[in-house]
C-alpha positions as CSV (number, residue, x, y, z in Angstrom):
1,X,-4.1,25.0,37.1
2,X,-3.4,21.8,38.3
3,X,0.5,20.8,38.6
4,X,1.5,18.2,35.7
5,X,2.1,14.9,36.9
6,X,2.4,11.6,34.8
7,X,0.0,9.9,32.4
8,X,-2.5,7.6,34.4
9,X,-1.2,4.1,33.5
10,X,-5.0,2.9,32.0
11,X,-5.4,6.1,29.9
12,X,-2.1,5.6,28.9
13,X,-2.1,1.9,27.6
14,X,-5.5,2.1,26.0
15,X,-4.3,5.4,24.1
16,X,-1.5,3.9,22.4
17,X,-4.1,0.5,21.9
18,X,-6.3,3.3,20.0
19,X,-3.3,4.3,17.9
20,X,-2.6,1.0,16.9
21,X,-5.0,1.2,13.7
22,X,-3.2,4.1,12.1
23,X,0.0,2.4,13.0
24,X,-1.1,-0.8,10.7
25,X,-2.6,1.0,8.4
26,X,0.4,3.7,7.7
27,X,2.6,0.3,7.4
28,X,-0.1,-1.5,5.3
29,X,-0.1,1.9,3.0
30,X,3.9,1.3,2.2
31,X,3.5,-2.6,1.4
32,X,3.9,-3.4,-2.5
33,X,0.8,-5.2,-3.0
34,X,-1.6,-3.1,-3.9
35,X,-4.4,-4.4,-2.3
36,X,-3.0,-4.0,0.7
37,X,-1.9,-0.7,0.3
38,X,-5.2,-0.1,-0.8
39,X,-6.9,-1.2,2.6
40,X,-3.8,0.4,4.8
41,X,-5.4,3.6,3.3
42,X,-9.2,2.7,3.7
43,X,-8.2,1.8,7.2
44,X,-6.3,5.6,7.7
45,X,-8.9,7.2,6.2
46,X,-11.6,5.3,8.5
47,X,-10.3,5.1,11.3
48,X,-9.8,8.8,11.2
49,X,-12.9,9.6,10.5
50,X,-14.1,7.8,13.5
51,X,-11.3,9.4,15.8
52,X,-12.4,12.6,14.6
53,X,-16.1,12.0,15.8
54,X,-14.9,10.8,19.1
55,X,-12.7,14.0,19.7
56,X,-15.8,15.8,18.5
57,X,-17.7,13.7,21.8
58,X,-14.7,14.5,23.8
59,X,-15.4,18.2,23.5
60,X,-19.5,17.7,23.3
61,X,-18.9,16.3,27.0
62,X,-16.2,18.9,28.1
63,X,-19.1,21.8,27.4
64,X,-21.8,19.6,29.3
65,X,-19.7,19.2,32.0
66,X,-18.6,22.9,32.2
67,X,-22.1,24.0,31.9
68,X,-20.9,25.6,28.4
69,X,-24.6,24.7,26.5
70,X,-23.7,27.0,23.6
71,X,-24.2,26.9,19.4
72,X,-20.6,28.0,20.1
73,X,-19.3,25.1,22.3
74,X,-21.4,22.5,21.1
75,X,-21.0,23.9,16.9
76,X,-17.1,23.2,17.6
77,X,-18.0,19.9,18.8
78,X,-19.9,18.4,16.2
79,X,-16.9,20.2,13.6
80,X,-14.9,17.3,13.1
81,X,-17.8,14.5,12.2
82,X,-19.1,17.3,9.8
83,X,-15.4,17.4,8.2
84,X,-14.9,13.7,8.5
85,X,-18.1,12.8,6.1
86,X,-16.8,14.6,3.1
87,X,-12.8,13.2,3.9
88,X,-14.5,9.9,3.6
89,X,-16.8,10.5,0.9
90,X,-13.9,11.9,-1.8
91,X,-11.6,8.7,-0.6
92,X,-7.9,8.6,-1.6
93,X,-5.5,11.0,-1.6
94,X,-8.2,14.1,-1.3
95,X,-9.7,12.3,1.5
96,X,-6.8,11.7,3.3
97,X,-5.6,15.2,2.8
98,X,-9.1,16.3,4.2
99,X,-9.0,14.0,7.2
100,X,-4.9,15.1,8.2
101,X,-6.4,19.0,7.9
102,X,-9.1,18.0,9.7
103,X,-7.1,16.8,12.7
104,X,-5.1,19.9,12.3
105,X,-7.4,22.4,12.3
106,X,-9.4,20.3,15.5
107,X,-6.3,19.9,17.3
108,X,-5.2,23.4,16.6
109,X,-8.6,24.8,18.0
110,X,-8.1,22.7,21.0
111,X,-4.8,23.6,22.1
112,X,-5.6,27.3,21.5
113,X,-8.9,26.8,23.7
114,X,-7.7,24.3,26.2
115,X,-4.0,25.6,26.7
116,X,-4.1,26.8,30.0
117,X,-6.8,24.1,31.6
118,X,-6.6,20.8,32.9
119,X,-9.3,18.4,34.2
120,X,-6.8,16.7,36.7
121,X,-3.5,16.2,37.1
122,X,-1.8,14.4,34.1
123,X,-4.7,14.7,31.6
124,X,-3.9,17.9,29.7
125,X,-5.7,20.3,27.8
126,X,-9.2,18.3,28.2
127,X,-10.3,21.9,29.1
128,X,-12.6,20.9,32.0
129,X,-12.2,22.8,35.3
């Protein structure tokens, strides 16, 4: 296991650029208008759907790259794009309470995988080693 050292800069700057959709849309979700409440949700709710299929790549490339070509490895990784379709499809509050389980259960899976690996220094739990 590789000792933890900080963030690179670039992966960190263009993470918190990728969280800046869920951070306008949980603020457009609490305006008073209702039509922009309405899109602050449709934004959530699409925007996690789409995170959820690129975590899903994340871990597709993590197997390929550890030589893990399983139904196993690769069934986990197309899990959250098979959970994302319905949280989109039932919309609203159902969907969004699909899509927050979603990113539960996927990050829950991942941390109990991943826990102990590390693919360098500073980038944790990507479970390539």
């Amino acid at each position: 296991m590789h000792e933890s050292s900080p963030t690179p800069r670039p992966a960190a700057l263009l993470g918190l650029t990728g969280a800046a959709p869920f951070v306008a849309g949980l603020a457009l979700a609490f305006f008073p208008d209702d039509s922009l409440r309405g899109w602050g949700l449709w934004v959530l709710l699409i925007y996690g759907a789409i995170i959820l299929s690129f975590m899903g790549g994340v871990h597709w490339g993590a197997a390929m790259l550890r030589d893990e070509i399983s139904f196993g490895a690769l069934g986990r990784s197309v899990l959250p794009s098979l959970l994302a379709l319905p949280a989109v499809a039932l919309g609203g509050t159902l969907g969004l309470c699909s899509s927050r389980s979603a990113f539960a259960g996927f990050l829950s899976m991942t941390r109990a995988r991943f826990a102990l690996s590390a693919c360098r220094p500073g980038i944790q739990n990507c479970g390539v080693h």
